[in-house]
C-alpha positions in Angstrom: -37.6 -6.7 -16.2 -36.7 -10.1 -14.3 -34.3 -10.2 -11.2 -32.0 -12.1 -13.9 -32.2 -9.8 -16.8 -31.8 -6.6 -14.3 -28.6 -8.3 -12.9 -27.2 -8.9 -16.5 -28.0 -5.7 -17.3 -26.3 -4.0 -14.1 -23.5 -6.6 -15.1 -23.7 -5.0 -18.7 -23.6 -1.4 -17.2 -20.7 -2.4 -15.1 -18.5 -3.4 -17.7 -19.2 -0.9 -20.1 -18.4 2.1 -17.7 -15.0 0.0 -16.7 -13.5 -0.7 -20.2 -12.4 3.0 -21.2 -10.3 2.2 -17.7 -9.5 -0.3 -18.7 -8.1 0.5 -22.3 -6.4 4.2 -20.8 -4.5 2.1 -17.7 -3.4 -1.3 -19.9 0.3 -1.6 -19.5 0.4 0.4 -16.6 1.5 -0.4 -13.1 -0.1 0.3 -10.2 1.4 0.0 -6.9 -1.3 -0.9 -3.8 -0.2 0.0 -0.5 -1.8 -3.0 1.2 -2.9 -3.3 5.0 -5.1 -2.4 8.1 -8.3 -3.6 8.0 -8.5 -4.8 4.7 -6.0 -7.7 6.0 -8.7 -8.6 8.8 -11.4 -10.7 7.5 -11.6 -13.6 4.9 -13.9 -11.9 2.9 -11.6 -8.8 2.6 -8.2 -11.0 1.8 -10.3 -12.7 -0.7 -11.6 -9.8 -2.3 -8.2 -7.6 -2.3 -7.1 -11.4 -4.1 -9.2 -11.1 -6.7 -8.8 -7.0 -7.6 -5.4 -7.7 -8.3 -5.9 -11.0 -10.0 -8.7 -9.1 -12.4 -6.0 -6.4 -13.0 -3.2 -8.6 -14.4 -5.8 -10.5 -16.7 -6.7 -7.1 -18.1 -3.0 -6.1 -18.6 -2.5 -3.8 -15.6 0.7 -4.6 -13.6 0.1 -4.4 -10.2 2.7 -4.4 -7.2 1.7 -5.0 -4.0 3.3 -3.5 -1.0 2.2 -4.8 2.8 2.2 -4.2 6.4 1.7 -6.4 9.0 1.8 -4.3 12.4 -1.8 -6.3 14.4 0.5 -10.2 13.2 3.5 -8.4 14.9 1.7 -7.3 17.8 0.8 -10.7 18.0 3.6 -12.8 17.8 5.3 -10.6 20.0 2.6 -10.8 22.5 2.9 -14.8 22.9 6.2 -14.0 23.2 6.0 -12.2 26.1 7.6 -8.6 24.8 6.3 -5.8 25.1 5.5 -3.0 22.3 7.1 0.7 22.6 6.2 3.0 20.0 7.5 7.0 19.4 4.9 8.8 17.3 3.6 5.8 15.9 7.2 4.5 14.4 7.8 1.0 16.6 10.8 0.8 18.7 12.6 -2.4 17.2 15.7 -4.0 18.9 17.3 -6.6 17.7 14.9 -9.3 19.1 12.0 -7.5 17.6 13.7 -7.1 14.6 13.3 -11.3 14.0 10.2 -11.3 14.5 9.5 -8.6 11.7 11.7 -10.2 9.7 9.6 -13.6 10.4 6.2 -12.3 10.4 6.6 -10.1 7.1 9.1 -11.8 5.3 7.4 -14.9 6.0 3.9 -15.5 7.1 2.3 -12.0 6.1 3.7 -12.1 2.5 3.3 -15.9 2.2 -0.4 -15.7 2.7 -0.6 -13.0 0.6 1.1 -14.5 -2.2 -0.8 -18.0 -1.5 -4.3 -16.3 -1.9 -3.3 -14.5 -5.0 -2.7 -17.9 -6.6 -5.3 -19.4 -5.5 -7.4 -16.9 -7.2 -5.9 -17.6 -10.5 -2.8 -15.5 -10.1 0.8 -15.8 -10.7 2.6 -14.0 -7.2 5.8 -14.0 -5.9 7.0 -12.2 -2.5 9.8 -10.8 -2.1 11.2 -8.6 0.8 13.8 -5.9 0.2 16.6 -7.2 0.8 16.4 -9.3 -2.3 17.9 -8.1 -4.9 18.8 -5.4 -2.8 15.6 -4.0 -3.7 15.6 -1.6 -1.1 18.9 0.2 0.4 17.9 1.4 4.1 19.1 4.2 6.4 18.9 4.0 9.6 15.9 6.4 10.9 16.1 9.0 14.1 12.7 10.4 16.0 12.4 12.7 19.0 10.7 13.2 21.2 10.5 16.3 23.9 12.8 18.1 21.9 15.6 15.2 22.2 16.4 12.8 19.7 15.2 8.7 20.3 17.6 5.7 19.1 14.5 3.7 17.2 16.6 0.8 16.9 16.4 -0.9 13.5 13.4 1.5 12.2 14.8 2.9 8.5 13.6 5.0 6.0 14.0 4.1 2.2 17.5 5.6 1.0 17.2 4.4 -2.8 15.2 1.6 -4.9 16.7 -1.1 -6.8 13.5 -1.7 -9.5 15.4 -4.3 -11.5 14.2 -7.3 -10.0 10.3 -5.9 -10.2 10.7 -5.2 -13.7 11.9 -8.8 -14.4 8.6 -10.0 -12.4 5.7 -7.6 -13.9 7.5 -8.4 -17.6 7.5 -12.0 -16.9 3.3 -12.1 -16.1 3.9 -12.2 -12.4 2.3 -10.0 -9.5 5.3 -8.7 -7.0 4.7 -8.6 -3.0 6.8 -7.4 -1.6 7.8 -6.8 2.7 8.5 -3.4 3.4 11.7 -4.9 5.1 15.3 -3.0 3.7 19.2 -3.4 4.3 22.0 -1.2 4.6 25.8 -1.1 2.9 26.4 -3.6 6.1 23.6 -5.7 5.2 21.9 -4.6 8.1 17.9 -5.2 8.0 15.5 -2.3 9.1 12.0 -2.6 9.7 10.4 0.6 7.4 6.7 1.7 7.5 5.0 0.2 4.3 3.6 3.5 3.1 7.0 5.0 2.3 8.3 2.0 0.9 5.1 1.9 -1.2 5.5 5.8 -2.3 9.3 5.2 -2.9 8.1 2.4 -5.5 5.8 3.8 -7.4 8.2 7.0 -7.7 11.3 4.8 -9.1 8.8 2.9 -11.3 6.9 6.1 -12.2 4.0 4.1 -11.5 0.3 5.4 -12.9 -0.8 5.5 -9.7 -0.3 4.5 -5.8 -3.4 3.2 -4.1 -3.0 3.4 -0.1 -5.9 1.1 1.6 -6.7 2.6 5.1 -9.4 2.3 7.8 -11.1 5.3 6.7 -13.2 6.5 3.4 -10.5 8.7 2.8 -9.6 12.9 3.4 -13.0 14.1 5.0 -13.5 17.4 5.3 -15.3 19.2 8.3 -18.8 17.6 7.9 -17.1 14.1 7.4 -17.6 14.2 3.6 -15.1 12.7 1.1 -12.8 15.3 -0.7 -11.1 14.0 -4.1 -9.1 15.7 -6.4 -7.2 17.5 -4.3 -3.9 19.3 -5.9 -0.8 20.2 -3.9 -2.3 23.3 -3.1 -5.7 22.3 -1.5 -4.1 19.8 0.6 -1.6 22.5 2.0 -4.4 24.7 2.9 -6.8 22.0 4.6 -3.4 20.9 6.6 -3.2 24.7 7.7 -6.6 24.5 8.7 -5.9 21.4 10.5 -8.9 19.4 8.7 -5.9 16.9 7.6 -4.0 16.3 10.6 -3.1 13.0 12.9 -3.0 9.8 11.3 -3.7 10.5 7.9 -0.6 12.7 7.6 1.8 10.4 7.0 -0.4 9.5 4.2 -0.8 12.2 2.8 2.7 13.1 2.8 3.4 10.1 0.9 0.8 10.5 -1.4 2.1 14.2 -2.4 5.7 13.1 -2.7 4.9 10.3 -5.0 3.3 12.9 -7.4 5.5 15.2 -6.9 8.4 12.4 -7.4 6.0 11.7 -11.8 3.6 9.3 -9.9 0.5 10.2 -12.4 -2.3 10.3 -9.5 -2.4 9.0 -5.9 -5.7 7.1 -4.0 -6.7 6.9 -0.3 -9.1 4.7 -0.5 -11.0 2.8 1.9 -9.4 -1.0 2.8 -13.2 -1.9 4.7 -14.8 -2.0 1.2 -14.8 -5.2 -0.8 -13.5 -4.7 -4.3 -12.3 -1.2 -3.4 -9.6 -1.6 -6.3 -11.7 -2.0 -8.9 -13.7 1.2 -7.6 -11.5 3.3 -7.6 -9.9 2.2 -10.5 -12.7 1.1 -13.2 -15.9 3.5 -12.1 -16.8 7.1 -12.4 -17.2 8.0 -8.8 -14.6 6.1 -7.1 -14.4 4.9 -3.5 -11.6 7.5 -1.9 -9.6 10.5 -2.3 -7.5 11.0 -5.6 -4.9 13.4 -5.4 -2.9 14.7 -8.2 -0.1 17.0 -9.0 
């Protein structure tokens, strides 16, 4: 067989083992934590683009929730402010609090949305506060045993879906800035997975996809676990094989199932078309948990 005719035929392959996928998901939505590494290189942006271009076409409806913590550090750095985090929620005064507000609500989700389109999608970006989307509390931490005033961190107190429905019904792909506001119209700066997890929930999405920096729940020998239920990922947390950074994670990824999300993906954000991987293929690219 030629070069040509083995990459039509891998093409061929490809398709075929995506279209069942395709068929069982169609109508669907799917809500993508977005962030991390796969918002570092061109390559990766361009990639993430086109996954969720692809899905729409096919008659998925995806909703994109992003972070943006690296462009705050940024900006804040040029700034001249410093960065004060309490177990790994940021500290955000009021002066902070614009620059979230900037950086998420403006050039984060505007890129975002402006690469979508390019690729032949139809995006709008929201934060929210439009719409009142998202209602915030105000969000407590402690630490030593006493409690810490966070500033203007929040945690999701309730989801307004109208305005999503309205976009996914008219063709378009929501992003949306995990930025909320409370009964005062107060803005809070909330971490994108729970806002993600809180979406899907309310929406009672098919599935929540979280992107992170790793391949996904790794076991002792640094091998990918999938299809974890409620009950294995309590035990490997009481063994401590889950623990640090991916428990936040995984947290959110049991609530959402437990909340009638269908399934739940941690999947890895370094991989090009990762999406589509975990979405359209046999094996998968991450963790799938499930209730």
């Amino acid at each position: 067989m030629s070069i040509d005719q083995k990459r039509a035929a891998d093409i061929a392959r490809v398709l075929t083992e995506a279209l069942p996928y395709i068929r069982r998901f169609s109508g669907k939505t799917i809500v993508i934590k977005y962030g991390g590494s796969a918002m570092e290189t061109a390559d990766l942006k361009s990639s993430f683009a086109r996954d969720v271009v692809l899905m729409k076409l096919v008659g998925l409806n995806p909703v994109v929730v992003h972070g943006g913590g690296p462009q705050i550090d940024e900006l804040l750095g040029r700034l001249g402010k410093g960065r004060d985090f309490v177990d790994g929620l940021r500290v955000t005064d009021a002066e902070t609090m614009k620059v979230v507000e900037m950086v998420l609500g403006g050039q984060v989700n505007k890129e975002i949305v402006s690469l979508i389109n390019q690729h032949g999608g139809r995006a709008i970006g929201i934060t929210g506060k439009d719409d009142g989307l998202i209602r915030a509390r105000k969000m407590t931490a402690g630490q030593n045993g006493k409690p810490v005033d966070l500033g203007f961190v929040g945690e999701v107190a309730a989801v307004r879906p109208e305005a999503i429905r309205h976009l996914e019904n008219g063709g378009f792909i929501p992003v949306i800035a995990p930025i909320g506001v409370d009964d005062q119209g107060q803005s809070y700066n909330i971490n994108a997975d729970g806002v993600a997890g809180k979406i899907a929930t309310v929406l009672k999405a098919e599935k929540l996809i979280l992107l992170t920096n790793t391949p996904g729940v790794l076991d002792a020998a640094g091998k990918v676990l999938t299809g974890l239920t409620h009950s294995q990922v309590d035990a490997l947390m009481a063994k401590g094989v889950i623990a640090g950074g991916m428990l936040p994670k995984i947290e959110c990824a049991l609530d959402a199932v437990k909340g009638g999300v269908k399934s739940a993906h941690i999947i890895d954000g370094r991989v090009q078309h990762a999406v589509l991987l975990e979405l359209f293929t046999d094996e998968g690219v991450g963790t799938l948990i499930r209730g």
